[in-house]
CHARMM-style PDB file with segment names, atoms N, HN, CA, C and O in Angstrom:
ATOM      1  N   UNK     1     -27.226  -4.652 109.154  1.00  0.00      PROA
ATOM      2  CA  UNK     1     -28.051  -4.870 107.987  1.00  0.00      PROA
ATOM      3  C   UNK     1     -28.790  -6.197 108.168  1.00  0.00      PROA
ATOM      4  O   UNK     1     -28.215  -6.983 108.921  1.00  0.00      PROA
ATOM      5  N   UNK     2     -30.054  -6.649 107.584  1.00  0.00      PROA
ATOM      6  HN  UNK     2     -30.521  -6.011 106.972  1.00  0.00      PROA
ATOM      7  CA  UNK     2     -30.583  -7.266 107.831  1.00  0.00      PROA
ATOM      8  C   UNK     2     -31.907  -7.904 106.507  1.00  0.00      PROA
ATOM      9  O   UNK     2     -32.961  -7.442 106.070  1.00  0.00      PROA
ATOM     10  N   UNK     3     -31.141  -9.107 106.271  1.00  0.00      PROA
ATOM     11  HN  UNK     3     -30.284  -9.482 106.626  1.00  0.00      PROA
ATOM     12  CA  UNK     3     -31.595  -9.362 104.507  1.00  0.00      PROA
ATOM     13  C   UNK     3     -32.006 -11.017 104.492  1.00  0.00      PROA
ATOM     14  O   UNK     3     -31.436 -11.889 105.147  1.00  0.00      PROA
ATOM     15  N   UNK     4     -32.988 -11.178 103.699  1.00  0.00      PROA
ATOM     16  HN  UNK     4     -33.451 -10.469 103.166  1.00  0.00      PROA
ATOM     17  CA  UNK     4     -32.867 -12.732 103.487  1.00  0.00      PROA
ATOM     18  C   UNK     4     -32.828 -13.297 101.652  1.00  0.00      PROA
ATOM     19  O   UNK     4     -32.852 -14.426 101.161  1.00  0.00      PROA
ATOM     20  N   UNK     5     -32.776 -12.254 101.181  1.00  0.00      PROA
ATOM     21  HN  UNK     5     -32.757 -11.337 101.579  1.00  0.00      PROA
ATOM     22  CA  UNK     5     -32.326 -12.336 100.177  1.00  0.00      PROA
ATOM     23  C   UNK     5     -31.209 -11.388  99.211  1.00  0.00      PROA
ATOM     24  O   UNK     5     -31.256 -10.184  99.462  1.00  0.00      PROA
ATOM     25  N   UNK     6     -30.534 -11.676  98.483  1.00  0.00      PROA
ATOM     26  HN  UNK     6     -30.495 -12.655  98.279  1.00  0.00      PROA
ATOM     27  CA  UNK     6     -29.920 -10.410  97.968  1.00  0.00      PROA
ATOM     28  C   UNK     6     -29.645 -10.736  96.449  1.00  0.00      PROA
ATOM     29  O   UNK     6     -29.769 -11.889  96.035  1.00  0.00      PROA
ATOM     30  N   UNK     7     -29.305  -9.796  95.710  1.00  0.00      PROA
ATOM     31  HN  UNK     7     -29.204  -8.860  96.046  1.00  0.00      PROA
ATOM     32  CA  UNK     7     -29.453  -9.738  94.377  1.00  0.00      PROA
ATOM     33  C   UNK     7     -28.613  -8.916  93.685  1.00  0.00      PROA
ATOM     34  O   UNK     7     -28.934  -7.791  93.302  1.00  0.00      PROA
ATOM     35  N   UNK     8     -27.416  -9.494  93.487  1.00  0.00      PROA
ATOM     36  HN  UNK     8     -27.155 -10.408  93.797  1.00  0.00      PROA
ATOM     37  CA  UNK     8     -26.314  -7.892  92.800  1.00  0.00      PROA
ATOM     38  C   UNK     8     -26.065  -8.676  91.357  1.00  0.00      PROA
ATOM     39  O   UNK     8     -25.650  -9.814  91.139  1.00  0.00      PROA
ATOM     40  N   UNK     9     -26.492  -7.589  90.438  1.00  0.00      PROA
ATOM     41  HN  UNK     9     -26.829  -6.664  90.615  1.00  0.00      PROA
ATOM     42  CA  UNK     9     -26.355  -7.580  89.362  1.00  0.00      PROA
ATOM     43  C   UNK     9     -24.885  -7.276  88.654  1.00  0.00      PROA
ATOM     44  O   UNK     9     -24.663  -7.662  87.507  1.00  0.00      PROA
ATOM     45  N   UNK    10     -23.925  -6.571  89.416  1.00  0.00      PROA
ATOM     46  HN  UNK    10     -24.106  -6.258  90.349  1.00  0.00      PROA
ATOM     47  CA  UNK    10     -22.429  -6.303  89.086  1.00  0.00      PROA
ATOM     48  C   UNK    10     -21.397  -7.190  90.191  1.00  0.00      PROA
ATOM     49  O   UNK    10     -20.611  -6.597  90.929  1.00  0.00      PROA
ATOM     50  N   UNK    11     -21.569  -9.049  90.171  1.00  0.00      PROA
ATOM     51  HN  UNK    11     -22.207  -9.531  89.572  1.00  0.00      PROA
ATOM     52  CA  UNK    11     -21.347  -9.546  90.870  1.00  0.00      PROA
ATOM     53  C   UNK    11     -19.651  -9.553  90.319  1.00  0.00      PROA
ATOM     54  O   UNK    11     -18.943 -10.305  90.989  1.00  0.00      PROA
ATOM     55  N   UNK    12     -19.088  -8.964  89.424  1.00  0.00      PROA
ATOM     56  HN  UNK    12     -19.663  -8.354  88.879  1.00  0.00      PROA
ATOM     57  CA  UNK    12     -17.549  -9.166  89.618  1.00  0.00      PROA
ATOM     58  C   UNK    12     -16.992 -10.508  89.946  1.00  0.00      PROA
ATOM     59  O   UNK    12     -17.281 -11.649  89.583  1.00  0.00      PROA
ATOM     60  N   UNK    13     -16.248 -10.089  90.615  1.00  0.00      PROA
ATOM     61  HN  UNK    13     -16.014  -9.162  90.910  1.00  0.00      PROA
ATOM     62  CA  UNK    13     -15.402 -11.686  91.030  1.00  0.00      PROA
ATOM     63  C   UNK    13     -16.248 -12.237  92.403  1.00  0.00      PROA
ATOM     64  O   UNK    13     -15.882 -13.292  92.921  1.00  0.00      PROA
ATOM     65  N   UNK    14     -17.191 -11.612  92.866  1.00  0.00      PROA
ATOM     66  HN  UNK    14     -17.488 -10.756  92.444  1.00  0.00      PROA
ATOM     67  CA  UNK    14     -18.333 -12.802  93.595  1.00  0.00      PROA
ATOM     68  C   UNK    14     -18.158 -12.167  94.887  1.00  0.00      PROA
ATOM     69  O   UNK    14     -18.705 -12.802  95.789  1.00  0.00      PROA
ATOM     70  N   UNK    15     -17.598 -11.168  95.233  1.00  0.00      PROA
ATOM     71  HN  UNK    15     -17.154 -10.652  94.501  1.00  0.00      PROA
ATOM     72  CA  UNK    15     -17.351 -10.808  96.881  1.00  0.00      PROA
ATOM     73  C   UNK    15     -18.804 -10.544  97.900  1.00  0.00      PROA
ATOM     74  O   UNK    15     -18.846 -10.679  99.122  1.00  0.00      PROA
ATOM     75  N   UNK    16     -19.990 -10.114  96.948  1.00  0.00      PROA
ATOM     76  HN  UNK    16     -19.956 -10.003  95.955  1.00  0.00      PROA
ATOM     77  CA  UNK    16     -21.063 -10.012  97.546  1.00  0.00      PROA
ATOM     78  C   UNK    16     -21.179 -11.322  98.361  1.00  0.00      PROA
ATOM     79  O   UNK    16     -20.971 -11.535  99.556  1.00  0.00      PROA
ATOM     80  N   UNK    17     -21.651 -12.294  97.160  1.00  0.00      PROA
ATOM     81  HN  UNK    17     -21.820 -12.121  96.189  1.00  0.00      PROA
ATOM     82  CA  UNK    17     -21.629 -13.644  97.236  1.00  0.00      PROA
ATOM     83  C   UNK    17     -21.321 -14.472  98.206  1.00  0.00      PROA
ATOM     84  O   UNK    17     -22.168 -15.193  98.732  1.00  0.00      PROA
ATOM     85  N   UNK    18     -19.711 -14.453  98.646  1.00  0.00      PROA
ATOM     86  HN  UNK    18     -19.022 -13.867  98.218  1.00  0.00      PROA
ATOM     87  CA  UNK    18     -18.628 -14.769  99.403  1.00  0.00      PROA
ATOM     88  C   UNK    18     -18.981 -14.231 100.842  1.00  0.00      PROA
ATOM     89  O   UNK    18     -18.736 -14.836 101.886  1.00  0.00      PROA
ATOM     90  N   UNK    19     -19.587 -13.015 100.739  1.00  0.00      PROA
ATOM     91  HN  UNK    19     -19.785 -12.523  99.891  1.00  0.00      PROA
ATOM     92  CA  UNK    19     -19.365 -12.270 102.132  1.00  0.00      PROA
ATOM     93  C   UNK    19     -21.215 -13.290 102.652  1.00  0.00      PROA
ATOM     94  O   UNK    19     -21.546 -13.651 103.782  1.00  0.00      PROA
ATOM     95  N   UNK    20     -21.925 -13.444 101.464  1.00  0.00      PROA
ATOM     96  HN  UNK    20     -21.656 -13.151 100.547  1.00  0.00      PROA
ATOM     97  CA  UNK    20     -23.148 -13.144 102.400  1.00  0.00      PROA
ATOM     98  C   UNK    20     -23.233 -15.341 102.875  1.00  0.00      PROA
ATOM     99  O   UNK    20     -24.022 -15.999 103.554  1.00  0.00      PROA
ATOM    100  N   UNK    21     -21.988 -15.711 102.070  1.00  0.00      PROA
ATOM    101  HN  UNK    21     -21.348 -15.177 101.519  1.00  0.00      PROA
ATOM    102  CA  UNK    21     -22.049 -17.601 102.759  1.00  0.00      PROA
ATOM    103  C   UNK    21     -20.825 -17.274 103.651  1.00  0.00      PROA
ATOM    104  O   UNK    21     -20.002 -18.180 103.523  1.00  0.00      PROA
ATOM    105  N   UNK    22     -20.489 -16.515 104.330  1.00  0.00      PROA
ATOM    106  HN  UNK    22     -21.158 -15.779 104.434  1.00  0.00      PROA
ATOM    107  CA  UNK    22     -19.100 -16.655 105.098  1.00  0.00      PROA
ATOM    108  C   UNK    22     -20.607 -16.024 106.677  1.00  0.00      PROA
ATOM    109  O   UNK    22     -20.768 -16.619 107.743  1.00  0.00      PROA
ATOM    110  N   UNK    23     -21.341 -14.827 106.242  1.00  0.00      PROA
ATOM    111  HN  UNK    23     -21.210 -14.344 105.376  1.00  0.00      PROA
ATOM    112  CA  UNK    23     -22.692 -14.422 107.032  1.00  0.00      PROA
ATOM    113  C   UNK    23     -23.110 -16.071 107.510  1.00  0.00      PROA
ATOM    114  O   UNK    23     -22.819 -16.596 108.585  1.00  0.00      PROA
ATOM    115  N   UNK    24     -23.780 -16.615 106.506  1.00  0.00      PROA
ATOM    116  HN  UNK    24     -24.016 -16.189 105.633  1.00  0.00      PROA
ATOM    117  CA  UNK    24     -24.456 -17.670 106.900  1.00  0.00      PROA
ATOM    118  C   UNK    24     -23.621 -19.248 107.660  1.00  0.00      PROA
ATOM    119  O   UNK    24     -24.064 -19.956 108.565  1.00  0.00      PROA
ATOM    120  N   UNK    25     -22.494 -19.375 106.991  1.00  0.00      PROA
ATOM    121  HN  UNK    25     -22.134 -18.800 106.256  1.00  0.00      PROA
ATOM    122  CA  UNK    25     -21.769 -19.747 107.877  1.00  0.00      PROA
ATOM    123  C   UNK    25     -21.848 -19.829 109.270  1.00  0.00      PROA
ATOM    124  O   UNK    25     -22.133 -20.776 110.004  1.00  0.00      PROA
ATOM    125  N   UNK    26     -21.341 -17.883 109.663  1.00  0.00      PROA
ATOM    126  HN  UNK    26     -21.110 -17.114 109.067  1.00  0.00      PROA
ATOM    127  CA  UNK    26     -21.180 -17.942 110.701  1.00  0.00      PROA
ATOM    128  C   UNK    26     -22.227 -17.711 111.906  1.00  0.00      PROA
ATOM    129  O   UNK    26     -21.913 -17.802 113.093  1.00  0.00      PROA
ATOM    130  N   UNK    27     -23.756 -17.342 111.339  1.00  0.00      PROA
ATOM    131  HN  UNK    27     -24.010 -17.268 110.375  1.00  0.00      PROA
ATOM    132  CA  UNK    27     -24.378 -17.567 112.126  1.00  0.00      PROA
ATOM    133  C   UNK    27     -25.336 -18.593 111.863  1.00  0.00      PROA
ATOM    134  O   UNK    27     -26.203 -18.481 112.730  1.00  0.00      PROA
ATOM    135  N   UNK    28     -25.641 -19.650 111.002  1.00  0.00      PROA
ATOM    136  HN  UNK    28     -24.937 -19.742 110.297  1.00  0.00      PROA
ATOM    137  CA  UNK    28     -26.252 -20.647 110.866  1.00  0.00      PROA
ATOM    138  C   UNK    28     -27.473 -20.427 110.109  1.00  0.00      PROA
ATOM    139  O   UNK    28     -28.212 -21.371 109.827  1.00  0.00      PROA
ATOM    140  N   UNK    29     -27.731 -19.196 109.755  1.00  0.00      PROA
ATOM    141  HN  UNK    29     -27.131 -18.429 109.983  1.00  0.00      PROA
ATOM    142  CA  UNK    29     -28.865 -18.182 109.193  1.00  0.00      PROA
ATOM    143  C   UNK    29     -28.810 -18.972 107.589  1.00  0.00      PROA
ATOM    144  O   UNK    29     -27.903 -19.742 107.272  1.00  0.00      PROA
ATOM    145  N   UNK    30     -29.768 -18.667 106.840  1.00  0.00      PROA
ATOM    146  HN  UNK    30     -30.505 -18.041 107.097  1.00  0.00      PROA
ATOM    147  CA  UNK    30     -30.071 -19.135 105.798  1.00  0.00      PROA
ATOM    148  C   UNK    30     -30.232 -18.050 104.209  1.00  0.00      PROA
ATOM    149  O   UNK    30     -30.891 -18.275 103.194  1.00  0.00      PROA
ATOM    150  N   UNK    31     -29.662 -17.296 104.430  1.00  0.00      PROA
ATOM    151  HN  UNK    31     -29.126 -17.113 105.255  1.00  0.00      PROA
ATOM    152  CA  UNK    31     -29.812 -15.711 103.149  1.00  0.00      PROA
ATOM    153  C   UNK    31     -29.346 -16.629 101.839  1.00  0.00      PROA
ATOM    154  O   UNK    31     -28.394 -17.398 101.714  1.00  0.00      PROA
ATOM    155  N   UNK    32     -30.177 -16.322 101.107  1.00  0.00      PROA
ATOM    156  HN  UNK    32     -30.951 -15.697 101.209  1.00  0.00      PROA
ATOM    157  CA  UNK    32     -29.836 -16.715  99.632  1.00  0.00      PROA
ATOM    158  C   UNK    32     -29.818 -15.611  98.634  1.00  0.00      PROA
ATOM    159  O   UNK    32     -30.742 -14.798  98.623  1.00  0.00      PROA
ATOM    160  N   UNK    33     -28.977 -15.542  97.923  1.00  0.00      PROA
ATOM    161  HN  UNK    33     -28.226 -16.202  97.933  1.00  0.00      PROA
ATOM    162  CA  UNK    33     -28.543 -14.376  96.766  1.00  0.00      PROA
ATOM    163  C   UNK    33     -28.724 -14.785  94.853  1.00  0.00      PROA
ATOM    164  O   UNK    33     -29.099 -15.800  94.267  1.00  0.00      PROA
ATOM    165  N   UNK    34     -28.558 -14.312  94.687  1.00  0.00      PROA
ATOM    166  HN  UNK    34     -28.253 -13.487  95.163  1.00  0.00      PROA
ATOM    167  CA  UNK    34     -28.072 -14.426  93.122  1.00  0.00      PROA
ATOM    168  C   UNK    34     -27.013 -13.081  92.723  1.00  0.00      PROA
ATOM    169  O   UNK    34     -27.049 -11.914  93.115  1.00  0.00      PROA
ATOM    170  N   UNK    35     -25.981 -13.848  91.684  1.00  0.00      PROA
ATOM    171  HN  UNK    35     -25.952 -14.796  91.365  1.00  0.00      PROA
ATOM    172  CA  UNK    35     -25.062 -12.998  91.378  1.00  0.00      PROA
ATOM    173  C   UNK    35     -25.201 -12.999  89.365  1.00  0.00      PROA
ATOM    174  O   UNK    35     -25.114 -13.980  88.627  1.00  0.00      PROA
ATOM    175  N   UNK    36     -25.390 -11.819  89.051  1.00  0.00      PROA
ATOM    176  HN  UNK    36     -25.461 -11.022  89.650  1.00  0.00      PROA
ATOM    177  CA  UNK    36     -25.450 -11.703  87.945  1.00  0.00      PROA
ATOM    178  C   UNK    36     -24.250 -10.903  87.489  1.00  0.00      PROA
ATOM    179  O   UNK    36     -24.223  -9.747  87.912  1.00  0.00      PROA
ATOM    180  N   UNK    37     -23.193 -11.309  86.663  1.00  0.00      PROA
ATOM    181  HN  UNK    37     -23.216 -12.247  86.319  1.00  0.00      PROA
ATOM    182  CA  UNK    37     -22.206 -10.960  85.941  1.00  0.00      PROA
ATOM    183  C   UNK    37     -21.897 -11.157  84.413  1.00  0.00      PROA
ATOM    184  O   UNK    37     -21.675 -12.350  84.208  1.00  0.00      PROA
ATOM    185  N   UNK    38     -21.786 -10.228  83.008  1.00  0.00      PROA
ATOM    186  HN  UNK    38     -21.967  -9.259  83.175  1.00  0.00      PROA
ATOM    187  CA  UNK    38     -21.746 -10.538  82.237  1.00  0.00      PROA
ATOM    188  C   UNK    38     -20.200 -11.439  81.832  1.00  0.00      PROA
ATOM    189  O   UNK    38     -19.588 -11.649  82.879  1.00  0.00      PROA
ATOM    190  N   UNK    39     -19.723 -11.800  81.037  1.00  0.00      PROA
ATOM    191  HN  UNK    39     -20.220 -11.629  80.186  1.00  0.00      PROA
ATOM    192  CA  UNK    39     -18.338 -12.548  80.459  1.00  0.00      PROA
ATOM    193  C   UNK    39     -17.819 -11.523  79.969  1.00  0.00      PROA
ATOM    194  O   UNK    39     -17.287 -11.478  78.860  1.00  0.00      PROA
ATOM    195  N   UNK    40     -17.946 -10.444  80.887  1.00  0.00      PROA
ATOM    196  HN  UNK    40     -18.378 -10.481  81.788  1.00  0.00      PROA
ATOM    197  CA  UNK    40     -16.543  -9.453  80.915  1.00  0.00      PROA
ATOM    198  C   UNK    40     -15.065  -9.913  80.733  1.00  0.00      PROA
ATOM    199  O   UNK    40     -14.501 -10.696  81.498  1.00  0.00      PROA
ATOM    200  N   UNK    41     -14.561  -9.399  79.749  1.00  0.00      PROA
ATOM    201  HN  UNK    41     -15.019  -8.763  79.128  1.00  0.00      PROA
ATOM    202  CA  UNK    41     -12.663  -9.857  80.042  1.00  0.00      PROA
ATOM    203  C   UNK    41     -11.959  -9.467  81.134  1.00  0.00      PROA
ATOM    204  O   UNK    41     -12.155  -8.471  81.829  1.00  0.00      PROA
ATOM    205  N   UNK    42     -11.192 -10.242  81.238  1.00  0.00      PROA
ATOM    206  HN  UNK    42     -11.032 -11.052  80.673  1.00  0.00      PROA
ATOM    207  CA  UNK    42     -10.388  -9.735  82.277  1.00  0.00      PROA
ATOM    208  C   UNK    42      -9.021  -8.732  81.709  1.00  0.00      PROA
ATOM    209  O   UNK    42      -8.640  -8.693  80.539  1.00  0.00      PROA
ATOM    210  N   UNK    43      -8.573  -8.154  82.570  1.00  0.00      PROA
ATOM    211  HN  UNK    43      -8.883  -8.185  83.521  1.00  0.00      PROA
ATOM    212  CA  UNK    43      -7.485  -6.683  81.636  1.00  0.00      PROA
ATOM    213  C   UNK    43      -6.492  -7.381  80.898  1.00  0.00      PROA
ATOM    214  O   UNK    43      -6.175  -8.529  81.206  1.00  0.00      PROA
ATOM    215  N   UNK    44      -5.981  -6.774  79.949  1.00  0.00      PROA
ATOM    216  HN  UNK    44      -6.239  -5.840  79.698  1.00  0.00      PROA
ATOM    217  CA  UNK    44      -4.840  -7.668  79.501  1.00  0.00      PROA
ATOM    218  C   UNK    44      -3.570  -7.444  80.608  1.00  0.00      PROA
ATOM    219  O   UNK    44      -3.362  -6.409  81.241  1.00  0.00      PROA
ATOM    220  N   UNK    45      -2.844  -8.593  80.662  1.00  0.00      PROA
ATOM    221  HN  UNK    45      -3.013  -9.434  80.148  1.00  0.00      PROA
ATOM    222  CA  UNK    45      -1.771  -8.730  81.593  1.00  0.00      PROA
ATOM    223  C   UNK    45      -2.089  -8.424  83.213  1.00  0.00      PROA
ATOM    224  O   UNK    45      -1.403  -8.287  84.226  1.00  0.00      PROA
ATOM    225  N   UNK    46      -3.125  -8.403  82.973  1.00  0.00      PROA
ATOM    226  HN  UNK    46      -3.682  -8.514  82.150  1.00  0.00      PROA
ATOM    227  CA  UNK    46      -3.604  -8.427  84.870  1.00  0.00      PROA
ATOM    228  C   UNK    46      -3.001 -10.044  85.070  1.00  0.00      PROA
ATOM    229  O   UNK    46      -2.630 -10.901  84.268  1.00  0.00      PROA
ATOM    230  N   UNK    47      -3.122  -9.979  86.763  1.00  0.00      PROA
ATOM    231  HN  UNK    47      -3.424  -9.283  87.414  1.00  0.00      PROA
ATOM    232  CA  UNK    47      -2.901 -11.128  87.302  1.00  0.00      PROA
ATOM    233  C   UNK    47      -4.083 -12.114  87.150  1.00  0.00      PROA
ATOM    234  O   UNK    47      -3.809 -13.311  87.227  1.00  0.00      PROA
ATOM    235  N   UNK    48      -4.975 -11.858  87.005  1.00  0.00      PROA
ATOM    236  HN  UNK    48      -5.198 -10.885  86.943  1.00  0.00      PROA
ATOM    237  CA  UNK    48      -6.500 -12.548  86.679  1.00  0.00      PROA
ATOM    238  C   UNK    48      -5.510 -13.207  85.418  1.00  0.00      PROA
ATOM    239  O   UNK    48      -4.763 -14.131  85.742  1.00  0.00      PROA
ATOM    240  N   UNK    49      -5.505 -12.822  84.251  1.00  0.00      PROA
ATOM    241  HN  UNK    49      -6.111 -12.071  83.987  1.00  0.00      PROA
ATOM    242  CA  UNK    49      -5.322 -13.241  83.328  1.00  0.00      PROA
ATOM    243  C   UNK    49      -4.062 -13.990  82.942  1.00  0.00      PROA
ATOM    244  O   UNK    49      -3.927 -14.572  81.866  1.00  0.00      PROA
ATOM    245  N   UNK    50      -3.227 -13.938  83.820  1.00  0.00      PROA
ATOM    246  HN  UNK    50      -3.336 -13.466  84.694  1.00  0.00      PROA
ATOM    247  CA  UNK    50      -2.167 -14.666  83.968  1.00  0.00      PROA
ATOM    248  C   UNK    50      -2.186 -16.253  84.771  1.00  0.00      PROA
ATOM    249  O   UNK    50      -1.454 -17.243  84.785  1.00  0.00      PROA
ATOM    250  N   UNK    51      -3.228 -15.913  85.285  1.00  0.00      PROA
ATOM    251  HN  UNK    51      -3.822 -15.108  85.274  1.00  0.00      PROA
ATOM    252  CA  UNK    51      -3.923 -17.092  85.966  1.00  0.00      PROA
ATOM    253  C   UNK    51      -4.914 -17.918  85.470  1.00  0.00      PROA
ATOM    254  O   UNK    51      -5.578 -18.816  85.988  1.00  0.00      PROA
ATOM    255  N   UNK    52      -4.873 -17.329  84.115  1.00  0.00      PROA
ATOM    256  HN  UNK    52      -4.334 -16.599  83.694  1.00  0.00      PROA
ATOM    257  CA  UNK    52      -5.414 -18.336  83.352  1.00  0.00      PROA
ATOM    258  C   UNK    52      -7.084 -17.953  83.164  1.00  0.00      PROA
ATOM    259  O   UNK    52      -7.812 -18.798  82.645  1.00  0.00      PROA
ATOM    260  N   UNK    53      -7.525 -16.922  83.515  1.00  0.00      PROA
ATOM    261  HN  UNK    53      -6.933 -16.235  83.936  1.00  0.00      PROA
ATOM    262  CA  UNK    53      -9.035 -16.457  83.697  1.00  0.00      PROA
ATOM    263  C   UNK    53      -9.313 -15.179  82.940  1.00  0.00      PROA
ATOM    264  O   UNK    53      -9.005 -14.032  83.262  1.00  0.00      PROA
ATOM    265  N   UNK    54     -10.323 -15.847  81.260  1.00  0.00      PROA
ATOM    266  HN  UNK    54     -10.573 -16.779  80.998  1.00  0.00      PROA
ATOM    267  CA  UNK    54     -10.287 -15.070  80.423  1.00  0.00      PROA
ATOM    268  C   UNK    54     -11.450 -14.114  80.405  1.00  0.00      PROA
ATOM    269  O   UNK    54     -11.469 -13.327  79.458  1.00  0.00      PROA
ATOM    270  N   UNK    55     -12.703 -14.025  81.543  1.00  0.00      PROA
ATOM    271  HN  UNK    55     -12.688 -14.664  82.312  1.00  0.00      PROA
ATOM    272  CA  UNK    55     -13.321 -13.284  81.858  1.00  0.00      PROA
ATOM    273  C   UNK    55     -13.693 -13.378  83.504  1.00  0.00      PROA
ATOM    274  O   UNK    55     -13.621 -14.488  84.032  1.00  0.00      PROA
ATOM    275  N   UNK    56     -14.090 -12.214  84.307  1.00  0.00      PROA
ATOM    276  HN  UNK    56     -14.149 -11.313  83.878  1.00  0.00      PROA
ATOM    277  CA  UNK    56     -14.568 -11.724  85.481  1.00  0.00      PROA
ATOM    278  C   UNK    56     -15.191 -13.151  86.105  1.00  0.00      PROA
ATOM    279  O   UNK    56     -14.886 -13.635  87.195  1.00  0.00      PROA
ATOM    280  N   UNK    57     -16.281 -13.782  84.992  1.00  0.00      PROA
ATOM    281  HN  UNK    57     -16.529 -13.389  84.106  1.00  0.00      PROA
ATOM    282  CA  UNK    57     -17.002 -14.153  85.921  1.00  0.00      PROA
ATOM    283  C   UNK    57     -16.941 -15.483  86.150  1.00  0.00      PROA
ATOM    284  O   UNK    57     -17.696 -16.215  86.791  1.00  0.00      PROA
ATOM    285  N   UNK    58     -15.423 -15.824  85.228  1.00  0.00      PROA
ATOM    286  HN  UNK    58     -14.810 -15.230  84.708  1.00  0.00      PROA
ATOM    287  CA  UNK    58     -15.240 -17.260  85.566  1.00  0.00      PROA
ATOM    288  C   UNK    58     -14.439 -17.610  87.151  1.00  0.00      PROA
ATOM    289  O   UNK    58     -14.599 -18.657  87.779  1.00  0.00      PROA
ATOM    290  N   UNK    59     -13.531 -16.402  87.595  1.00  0.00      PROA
ATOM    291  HN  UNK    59     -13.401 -15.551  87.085  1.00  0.00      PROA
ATOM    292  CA  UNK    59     -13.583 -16.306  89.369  1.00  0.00      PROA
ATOM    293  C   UNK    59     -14.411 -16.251  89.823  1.00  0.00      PROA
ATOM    294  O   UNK    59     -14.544 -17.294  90.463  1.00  0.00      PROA
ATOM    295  N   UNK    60     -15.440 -15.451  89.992  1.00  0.00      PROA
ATOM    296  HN  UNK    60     -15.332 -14.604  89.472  1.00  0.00      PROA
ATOM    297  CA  UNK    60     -16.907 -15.497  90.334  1.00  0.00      PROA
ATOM    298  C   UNK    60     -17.008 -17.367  90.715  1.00  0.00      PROA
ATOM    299  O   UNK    60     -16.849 -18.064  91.717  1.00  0.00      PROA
ATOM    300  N   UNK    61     -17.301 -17.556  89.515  1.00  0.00      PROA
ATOM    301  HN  UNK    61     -17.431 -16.989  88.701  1.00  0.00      PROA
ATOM    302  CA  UNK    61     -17.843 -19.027  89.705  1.00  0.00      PROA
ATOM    303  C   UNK    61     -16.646 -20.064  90.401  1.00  0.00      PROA
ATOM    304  O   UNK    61     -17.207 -20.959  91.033  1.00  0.00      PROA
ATOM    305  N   UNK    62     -15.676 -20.132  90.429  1.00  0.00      PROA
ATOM    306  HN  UNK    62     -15.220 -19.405  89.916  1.00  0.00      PROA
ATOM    307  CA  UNK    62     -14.399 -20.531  90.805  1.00  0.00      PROA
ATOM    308  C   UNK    62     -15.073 -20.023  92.846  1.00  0.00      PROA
ATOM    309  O   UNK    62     -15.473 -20.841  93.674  1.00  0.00      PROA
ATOM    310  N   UNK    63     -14.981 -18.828  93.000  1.00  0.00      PROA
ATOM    311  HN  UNK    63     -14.655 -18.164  92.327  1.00  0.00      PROA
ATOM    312  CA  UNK    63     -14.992 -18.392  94.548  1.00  0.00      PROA
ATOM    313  C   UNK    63     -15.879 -18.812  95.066  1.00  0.00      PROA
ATOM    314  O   UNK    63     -15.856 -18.868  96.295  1.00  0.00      PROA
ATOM    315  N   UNK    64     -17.041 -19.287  94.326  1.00  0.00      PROA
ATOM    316  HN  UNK    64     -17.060 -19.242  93.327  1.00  0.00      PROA
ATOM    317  CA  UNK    64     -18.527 -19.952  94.794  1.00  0.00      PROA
ATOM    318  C   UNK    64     -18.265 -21.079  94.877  1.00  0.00      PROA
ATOM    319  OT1 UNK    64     -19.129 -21.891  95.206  1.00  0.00      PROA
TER     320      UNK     64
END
């Protein structure tokens, strides 16, 4: 695949994100993204939420 920008609108906990600076990282390349996630909750009694993270996209921002 082959991108210099990317744009995911259901950025979740940020894995797009994550994958495309771990890309640039490793080849020195320059791709810039945006991650759009609403302040979705996280499930009740999930491990997210036991960890103290009362919506999706505050990992998101945490993994960035």
């Amino acid at each position: 695949m082959k991108f210099r920008s990317m744009l995911d609108f259901f950025a979740g906990s940020g894995t797009t994100g994550h994958a495309v600076v771990n890309l640039n990282l490793n080849d020195g390349k320059k791709r810039r993204f945006i991650l759009v996630q609403n302040a979705e909750p996280t499930v009740e009694g999930s491990k997210a939420q036991m960890e103290g993270y009362d919506c999706i996209s505050q990992i998101c921002k945490e993994r960035m």
